[in-house]
C-alpha positions as CSV (number, residue, x, y, z in Angstrom):
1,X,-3.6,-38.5,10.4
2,X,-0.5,-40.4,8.7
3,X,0.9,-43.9,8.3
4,X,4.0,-44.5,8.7
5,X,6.2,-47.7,8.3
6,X,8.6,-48.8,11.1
7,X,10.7,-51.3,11.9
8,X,11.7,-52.0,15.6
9,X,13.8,-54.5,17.5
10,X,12.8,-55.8,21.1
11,X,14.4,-58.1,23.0
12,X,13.5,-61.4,23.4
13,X,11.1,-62.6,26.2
14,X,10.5,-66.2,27.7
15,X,6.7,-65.9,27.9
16,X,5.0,-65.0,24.6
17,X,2.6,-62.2,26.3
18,X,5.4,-60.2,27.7
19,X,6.8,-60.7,23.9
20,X,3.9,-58.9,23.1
21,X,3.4,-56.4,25.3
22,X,7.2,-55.5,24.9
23,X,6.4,-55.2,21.1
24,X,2.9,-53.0,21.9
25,X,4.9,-50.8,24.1
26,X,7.7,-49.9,22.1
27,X,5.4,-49.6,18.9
28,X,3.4,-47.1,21.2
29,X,6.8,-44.5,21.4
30,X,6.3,-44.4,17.1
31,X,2.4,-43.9,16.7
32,X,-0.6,-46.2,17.5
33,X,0.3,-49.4,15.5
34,X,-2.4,-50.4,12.7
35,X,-0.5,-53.8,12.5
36,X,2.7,-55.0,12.8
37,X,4.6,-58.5,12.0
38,X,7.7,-60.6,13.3
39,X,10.0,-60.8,10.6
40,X,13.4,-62.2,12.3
41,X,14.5,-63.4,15.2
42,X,18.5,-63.3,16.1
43,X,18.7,-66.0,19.2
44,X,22.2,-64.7,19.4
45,X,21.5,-61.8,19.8
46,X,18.4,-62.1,21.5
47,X,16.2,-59.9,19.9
48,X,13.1,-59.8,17.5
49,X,12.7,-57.6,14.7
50,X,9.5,-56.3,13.6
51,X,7.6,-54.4,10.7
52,X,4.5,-52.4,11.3
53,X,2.3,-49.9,10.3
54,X,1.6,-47.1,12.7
55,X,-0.8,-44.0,12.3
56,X,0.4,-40.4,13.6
57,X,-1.9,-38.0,14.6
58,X,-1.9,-34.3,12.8
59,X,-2.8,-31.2,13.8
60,X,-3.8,-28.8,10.9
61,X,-2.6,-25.3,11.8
């Protein structure tokens, strides 16, 4: 198993569960997140940027 560091962006939501499933769901396309944290938000933009840790199954040939 690995860790890796990611950093993500996901768009803004008006409810703060669908923020957070939006947030779970993309983490999920990198690894299975260990934790993760909201370090900006661009209102402009509309979007959220996040840091996490993720872990990465591997297989051992």
């Amino acid at each position: 198993m690995l860790t890796q560091f990611v950093q993500v962006e996901v768009p803004l939501q008006n409810n703060p569960a669908h923020l957070e499933r939006a947030i779970a769901q993309t983490l999920q396309t990198h690894g299975d997140p260990l934790r993760w944290a909201i370090t900006g938000i661009d209102a402009v933009q509309g979007i959220a940027r996040i840091e996490a840790v993720v872990t990465i199954s591997t297989r051992v040939v």
